[in-house]
N, C-alpha and C positions, 0 to 999 in steps of 0.2 A: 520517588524524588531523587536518589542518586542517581538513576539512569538519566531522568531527566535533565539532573543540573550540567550532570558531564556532557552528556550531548549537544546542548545548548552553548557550551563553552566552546565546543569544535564548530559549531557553527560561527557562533561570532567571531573566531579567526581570533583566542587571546593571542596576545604577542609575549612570542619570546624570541627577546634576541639575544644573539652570539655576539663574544666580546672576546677577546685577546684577557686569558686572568693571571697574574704573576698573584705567588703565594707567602706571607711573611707569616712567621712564627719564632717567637723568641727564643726558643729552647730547640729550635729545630737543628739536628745533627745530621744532616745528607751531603749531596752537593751543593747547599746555598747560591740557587742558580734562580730558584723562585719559580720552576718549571710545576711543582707539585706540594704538595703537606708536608712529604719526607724530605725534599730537597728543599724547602723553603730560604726565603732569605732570612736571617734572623733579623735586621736591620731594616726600617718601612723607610729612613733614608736612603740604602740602598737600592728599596723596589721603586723611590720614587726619580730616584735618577734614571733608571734600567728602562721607566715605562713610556711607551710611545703611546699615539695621539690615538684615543680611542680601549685605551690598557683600564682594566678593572684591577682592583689591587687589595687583596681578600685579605684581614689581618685578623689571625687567632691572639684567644684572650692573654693578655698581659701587659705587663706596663712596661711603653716605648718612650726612649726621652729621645728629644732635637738634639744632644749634644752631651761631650763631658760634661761631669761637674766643675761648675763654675763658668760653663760657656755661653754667658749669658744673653750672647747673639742670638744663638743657635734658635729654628724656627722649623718646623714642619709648614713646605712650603707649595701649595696648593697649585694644583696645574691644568692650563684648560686641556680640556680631551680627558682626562683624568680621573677615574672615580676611583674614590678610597670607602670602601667597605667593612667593619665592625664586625662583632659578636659572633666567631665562628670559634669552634671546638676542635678545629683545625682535621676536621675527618670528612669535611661536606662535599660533595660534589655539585650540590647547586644552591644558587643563593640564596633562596627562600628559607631552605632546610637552619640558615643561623638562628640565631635567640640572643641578642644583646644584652638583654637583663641575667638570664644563665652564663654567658659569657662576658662578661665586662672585658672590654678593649680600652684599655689606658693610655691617653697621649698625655706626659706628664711634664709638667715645669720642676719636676723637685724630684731626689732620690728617694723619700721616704711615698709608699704609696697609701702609707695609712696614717687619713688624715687626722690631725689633734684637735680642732678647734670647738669641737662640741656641736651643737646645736642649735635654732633659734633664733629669732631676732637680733640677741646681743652676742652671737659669738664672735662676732667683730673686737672687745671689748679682749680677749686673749690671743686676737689673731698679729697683735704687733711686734712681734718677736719674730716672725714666721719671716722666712728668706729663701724662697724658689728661685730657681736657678736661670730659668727662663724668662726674658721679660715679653714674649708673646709666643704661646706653645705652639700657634698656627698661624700662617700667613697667607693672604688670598689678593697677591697686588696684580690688578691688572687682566685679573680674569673673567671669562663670559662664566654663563652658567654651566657649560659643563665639566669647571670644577666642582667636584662634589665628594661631600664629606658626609658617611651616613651610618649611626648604629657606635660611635664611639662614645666614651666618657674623655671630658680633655678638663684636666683637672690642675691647681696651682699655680697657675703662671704668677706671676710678679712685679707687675710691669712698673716700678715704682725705684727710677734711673734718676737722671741727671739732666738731661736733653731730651728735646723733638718728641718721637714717637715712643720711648721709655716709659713714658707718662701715662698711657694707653692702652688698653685692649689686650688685658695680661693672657685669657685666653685664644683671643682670633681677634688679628688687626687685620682689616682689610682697608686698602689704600686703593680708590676706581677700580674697585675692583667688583664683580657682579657672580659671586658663588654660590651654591646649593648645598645648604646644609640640612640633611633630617635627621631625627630621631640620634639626636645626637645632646648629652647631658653635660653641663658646663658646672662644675663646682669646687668652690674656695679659692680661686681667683681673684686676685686684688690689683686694682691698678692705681695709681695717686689724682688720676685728672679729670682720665673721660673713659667709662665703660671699663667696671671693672672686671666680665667676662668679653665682651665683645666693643669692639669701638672701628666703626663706618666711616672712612671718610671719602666719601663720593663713590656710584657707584652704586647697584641697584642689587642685593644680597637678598635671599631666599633663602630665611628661615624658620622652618615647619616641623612642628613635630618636637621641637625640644626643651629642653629642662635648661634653666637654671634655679641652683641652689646652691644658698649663702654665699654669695658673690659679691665685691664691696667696691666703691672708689672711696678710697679714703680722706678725698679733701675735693672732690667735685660733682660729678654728673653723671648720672646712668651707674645706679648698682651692679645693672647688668649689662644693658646694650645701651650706648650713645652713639647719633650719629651726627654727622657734621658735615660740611664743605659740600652740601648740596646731594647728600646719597638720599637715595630713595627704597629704601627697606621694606619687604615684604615680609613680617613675623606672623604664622599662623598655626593654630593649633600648640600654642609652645605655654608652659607653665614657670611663672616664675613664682620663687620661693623664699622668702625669708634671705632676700636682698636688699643692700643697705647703699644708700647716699649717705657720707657723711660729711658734714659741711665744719672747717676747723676757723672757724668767725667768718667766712666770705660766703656766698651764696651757693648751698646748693640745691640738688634738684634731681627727682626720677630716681625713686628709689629701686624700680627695677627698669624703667626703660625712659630716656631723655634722646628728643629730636628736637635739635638744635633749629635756629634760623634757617632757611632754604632749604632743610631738610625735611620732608614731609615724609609719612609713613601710611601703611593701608597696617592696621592690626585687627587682624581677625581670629576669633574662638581661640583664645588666649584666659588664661586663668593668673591674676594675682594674689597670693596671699601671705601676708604678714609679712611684706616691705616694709621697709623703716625710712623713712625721712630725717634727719637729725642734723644735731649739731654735737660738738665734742665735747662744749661746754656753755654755760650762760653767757652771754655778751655777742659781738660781734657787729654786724652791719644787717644782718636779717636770717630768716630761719631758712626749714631745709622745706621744698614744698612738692607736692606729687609724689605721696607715697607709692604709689603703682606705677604713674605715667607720666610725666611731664612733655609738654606739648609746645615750645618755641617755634611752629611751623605752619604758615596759611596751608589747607589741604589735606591735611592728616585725616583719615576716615579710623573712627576706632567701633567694631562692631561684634555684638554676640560677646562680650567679655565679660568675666564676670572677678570683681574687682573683692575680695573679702578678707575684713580684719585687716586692712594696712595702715599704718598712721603718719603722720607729717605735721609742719608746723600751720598747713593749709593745702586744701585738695589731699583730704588720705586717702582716697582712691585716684584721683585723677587733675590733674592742675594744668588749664591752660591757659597762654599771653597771645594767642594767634585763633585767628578761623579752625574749627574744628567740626568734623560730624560726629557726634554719638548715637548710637543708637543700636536695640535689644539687648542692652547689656544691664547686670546685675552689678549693687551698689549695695552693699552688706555688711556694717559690724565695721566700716571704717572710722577713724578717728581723727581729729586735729587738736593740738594745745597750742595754743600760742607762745612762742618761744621769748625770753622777756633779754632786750637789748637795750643798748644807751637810751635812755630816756622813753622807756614803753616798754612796747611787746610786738612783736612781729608775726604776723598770721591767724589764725585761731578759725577760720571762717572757710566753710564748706567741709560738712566730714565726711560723703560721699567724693562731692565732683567740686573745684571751683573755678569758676571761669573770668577773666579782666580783660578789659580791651587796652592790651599796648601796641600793637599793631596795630596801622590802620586798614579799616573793613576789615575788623573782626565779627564775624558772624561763628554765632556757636548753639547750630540748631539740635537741639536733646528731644528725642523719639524714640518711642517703645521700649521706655527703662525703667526698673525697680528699683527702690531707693528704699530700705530697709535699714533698723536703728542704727544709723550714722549719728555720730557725733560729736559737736563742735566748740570748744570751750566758749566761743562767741556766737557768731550768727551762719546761718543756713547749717543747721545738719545735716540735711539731706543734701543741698545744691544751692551753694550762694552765687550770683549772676555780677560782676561790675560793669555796667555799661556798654553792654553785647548786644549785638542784636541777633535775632533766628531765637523763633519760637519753643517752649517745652510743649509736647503734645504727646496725648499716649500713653501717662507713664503712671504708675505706684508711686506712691510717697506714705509711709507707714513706718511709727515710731522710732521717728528721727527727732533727734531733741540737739539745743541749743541753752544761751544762758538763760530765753524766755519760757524755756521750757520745751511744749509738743504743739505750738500753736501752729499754725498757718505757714507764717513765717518761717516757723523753725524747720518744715519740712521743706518747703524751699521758697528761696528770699532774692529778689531781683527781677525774677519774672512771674509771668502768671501762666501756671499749667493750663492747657485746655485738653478739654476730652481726657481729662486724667481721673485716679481715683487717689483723694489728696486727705490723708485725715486731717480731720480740724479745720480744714477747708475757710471756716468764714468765722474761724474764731482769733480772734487779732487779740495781741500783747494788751497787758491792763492799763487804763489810758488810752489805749488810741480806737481808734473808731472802725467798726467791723468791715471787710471788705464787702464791695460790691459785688452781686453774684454775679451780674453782667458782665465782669471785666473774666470771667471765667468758661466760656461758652462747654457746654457739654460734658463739667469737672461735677463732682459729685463727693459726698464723702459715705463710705460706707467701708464696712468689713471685705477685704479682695476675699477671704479664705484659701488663704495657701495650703497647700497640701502638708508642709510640715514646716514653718519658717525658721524655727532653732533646730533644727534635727533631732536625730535620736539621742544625742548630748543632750541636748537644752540647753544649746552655747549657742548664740547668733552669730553669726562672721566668721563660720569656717565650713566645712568641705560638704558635710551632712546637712547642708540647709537646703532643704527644697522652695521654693516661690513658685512653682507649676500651680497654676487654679486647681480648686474642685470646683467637680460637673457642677454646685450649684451656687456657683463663685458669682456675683453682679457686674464682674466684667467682662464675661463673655458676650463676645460681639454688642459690644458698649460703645464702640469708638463712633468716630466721624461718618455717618453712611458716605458722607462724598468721597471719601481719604481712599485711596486704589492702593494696595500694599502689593509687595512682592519681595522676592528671599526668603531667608529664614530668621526663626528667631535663637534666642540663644543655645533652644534643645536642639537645633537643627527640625524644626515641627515650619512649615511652609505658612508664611502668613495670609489672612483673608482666608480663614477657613469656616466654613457653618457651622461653628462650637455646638449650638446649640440645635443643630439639626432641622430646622424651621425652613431650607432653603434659601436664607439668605446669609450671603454671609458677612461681616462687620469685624475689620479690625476689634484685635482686645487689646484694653492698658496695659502697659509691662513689658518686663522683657520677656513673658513664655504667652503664645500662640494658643490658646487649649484647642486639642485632639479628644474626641471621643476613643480613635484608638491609637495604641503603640505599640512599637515594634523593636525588639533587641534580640541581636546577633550575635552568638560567641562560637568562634573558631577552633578547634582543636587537633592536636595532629591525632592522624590513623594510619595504620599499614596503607600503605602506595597513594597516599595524599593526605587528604585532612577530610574534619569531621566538621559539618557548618550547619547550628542549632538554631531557628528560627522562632520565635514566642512575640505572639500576638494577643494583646488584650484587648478589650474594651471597654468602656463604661453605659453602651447603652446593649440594645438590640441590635440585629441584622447579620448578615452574612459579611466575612471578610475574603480578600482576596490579594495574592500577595503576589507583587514584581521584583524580579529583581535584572539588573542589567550593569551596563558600564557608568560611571558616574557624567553626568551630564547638564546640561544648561539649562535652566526653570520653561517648565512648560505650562503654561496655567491653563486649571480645569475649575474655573468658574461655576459654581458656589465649591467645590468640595478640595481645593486647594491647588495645588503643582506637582509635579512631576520632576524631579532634578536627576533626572537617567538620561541614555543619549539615545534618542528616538532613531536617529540613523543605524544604531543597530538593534533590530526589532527586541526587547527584554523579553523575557520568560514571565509568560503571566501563569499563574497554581491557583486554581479557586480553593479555600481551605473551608469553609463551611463557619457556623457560626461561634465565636470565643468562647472561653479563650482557646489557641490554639497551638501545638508545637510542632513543628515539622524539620525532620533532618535531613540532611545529605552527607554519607559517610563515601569515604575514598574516592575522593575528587581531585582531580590536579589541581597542584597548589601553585603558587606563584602571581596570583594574577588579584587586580585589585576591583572590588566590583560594591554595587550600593544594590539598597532594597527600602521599600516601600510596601506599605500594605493599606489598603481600600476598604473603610466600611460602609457598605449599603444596606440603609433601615427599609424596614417593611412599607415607611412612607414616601420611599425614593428620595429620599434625603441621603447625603453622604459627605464621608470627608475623609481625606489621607492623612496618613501617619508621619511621623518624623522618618527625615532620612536614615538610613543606619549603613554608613560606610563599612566596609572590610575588606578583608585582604588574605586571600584563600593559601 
């Protein structure tokens, strides 16, 4: 297998390209010329003036500030042609060989690099005292993508001024501007108005791969990212954390992420947990809504996400006033209380997702979603609908309660699932009269059997909750025979697969695809490359066989699922024989990013693929 992999890898021509690299390190004693590790600049203002179009610009771990204390202009300020690189130990000769998590690279708003604010949902709650020096640690105005920012921690910005854009984006304001940001962690960050780590305004930004945690606007929109003035934001793969909207009586919204009016968003494999929606205090004009997400934008696609434990005064996972798509995403252990104002209460309804039509042609079509004990001091805990149209289809709804209880209703209220697995399905509030099954085509109520729904805690709404079927789960391939699926779902597992091995294959309810097998990948380094571990299981019989190749565009292999490798350059197919099975490849060049799949074929010529499993040698 190692000769294998490595030969395979000369053949597909990986790329590596050559780059012009200036080098910063803060301690570094040479000739600060930025030529080398020894001669570093110590200053990343410095290498970012020095660098020309096309400059890589490598910075060893430590904490770098924009400016004096007290310059609260001062801005690390993003440039096209430009890549800024993270997490180096300041000894490496090539870029792969970093570790950002080993190396923490600090881009800082404040002198103190150790943060006080604690922990948690309510660390907001002692963070009012705090005064960074920076009111936006990075700036990205006016740039293509390749400005890029990749492998830092940017941490304390401030943005909480007097004027304009003070008000905004304590971490990284981008103003038309279009940057690339990866693997890059945003934390304690506060802005007063819009995005208290990140705030968009116009401008189409890429960001993949990163953290926010405990990040706040302290009187409006976007805990973590707002956008505005018509940007169009690409957030994928990125985890938000125990970020907070906090609304001080006037409206707020998005407890980690709010898209304004004309600004629509593509959010994909994206993980929420334990957002806060709030208010400051009782009273006001209305509460805070969209503990995860708030959605002011026709077009917004949100997909694969999985929403857990965040709360609001309505939508504690997810809240929209505009056309939206949802779909394969997890709805878990979220909550709403209705927040109580002049003469009422404001919100209380949808503790998963809630959706209203204030836009016109709002359509907010929900597919292939699991909706797990959500709950609502009022109505819909799983998914309350106002006057939407685009259909529920597809989806779980299990132990979501409201004030009625676990009724019908209470899993979700406004429309009518079809092809879903809905408890309580046609059991309706006391007093009113049982729903028609007809208005429900293909809905059912039965046990999904999840693999483990509270995890190994026995806490619903956090990290260890599995919703993946078991093999002898009633919603594999239960859905619609006519429904043709394609993508993936939220395990990255290819939809329209033959779960059950019969040769046909049927959409399943929910957000997770069931596989008879899987496949997982961990990378580690070894003398003159790295060590790449393959583990394939199964749940039935038959032989497996595993590809692996450059990450690619769905190819569908009708009944037994797709292929997302790129067929243009032939993959490396391994027959491995039958599960479970582990196969290595030790000292392989590294650098290069590549995906793998694995194949199982039953004795009765039935089969089906495994989930993708991205990596990065």
């Amino acid at each position: 297998m190692p000769l294998l992999l490595a030969a395979w890898l000369g053949l597909a021509g990986a790329p590596f390209l050559d780059a012009q690299v200036l080098y910063v390190k803060v301690d570094a004693s040479g000739a600060a010329n930025g030529t080398s590790w020894r001669d570093a600049f110590p200053s990343l203002q410095t290498a970012l003036a020095a660098a020309g179009a096309g400059s890589e610009i490598w910075v060893a771990r430590g904490l770098y500030l924009p400016g004096a204390a007290g310059q609260r202009d001062a801005s690390f300020a993003l440039r096209s042609g430009v890549a800024l690189y993270g997490g180096f130990a300041g000894v490496e000769t090539a870029r792969w060989q970093r570790d950002p998590e080993t190396n923490p690279t600090a881009l800082s708003g404040d002198l103190d690099q150790n943060d006080t604010f604690g922990s948690g949902a309510s660390w907001y709650l002692t963070a009012n005292g705090f005064g960074g020096n920076a009111y936006h640690v990075l700036t990205a105005n006016g740039v293509d993508a390749t400005a890029i920012c990749d492998g830092f921690v940017i941490q304390q910005g401030w943005a909480v001024g007097t004027t304009g854009w003070q008000w905004a984006g304590a971490g990284l304001l981008v103003q038309n501007g279009s940057p690339t940001l990866r693997a890059c962690r945003f934390t304690h960050c506060i802005s007063y108005w819009y995005g208290g780590a990140v705030h968009v305004a116009g401008g189409r930004p890429l960001l993949q791969d990163c953290r926010f945690v405990e990040t706040m606007v302290s009187d409006g929109k976007g805990g973590a990212i707002a956008a505005a003035n018509g940007a169009q934001p690409t957030i994928v793969d990125c985890e938000f954390r125990h970020c907070t909207s906090r609304g001080a009586g006037g409206w707020g919204a998005g407890g980690g992420v709010f898209l304004d009016q004309g600004s629509p968003g593509m959010v994909r494999g994206c993980r929420f947990v334990g957002n806060v929606g709030t208010q400051l205090m009782p009273g006001g004009v209305s509460g805070c809504f969209g503990g995860g997400l708030f959605n002011f934008a026709h077009g917004t696609v949100v997909e694969a996400c999985r929403f857990l434990g965040n709360t609001a005064h309505a939508g504690g996972g997810l809240f929209t006033i505009a056309s939206l798509t949802v779909r394969d995403c997890e709805f878990d252990g979220n909550r709403v209380q209705a927040h109580p104002i002049s003469g009422g209460s404001s919100g209380g309804y949808g503790g998963g997702l809630a959706a209203m039509s204030v836009l016109p042609g709002n359509a907010v079509p929900v597919e292939r979603c699991t909706f797990v004990a959500n709950t609502a001091s009022d109505g819909g805990g799983g998914a309350r609908f106002y006057d939407t149209t685009g259909a529920v289809t597809h989806c779980i709804f299990r132990g979501n309660s409201d004030s009625r209880g676990t009724v019908g209703v209470s899993q979700c209220a406004g429309q009518k699932p079809r092809w879903s697995c809905v408890q309580n399905l046609l059991l309706a509030p006391p007093g009113e009269p049982p729903p028609d099954p007809r208005e429900y085509p293909g809905s059912f109520d039965l046990d999904p059997l999840f693999a483990d729904a509270d995890g190994a805690n026995n806490v619903r709404g956090d990290d260890d909750d599995d919703l993946r079927l078991q093999p002898a789960s009633p919603c594999i391939d239960a859905g619609d025979p006519a429904r043709t699926a394609g993508g993936r779902d939220v395990g990255d597992v290819p939809r329209l697969i033959d779960g059950n091995l019969d040769l046909v294959a049927r959409l399943d309810p929910g957000a997770h695809e069931f596989t008879p097998v899987r496949l997982t990948v961990g990378v580690t380094s070894a003398a003159g490359g790295v060590r790449v571990e393959f583990r394939v299981l199964a749940s039935a019989a038959g032989t497996t066989v595993l590809v692996i190749g450059l990450p690619g565009t769905e190819t569908p292999l009708p009944p037994f699922g797709a292929l997302f490798l790129d067929l243009g350059v032939p993959p490396l197919v391994v027959a491995t024989g039958p599960p479970p099975v582990t196969l290595v490849a030790g000292s392989v060049p590294a650098g290069v990013g590549l995906a793998a799949q694995a194949f199982l074929l039953a004795p009765t010529g039935a089969g089906a693929l495994s989930n993708l499993a991205p990596f990065r040698l």
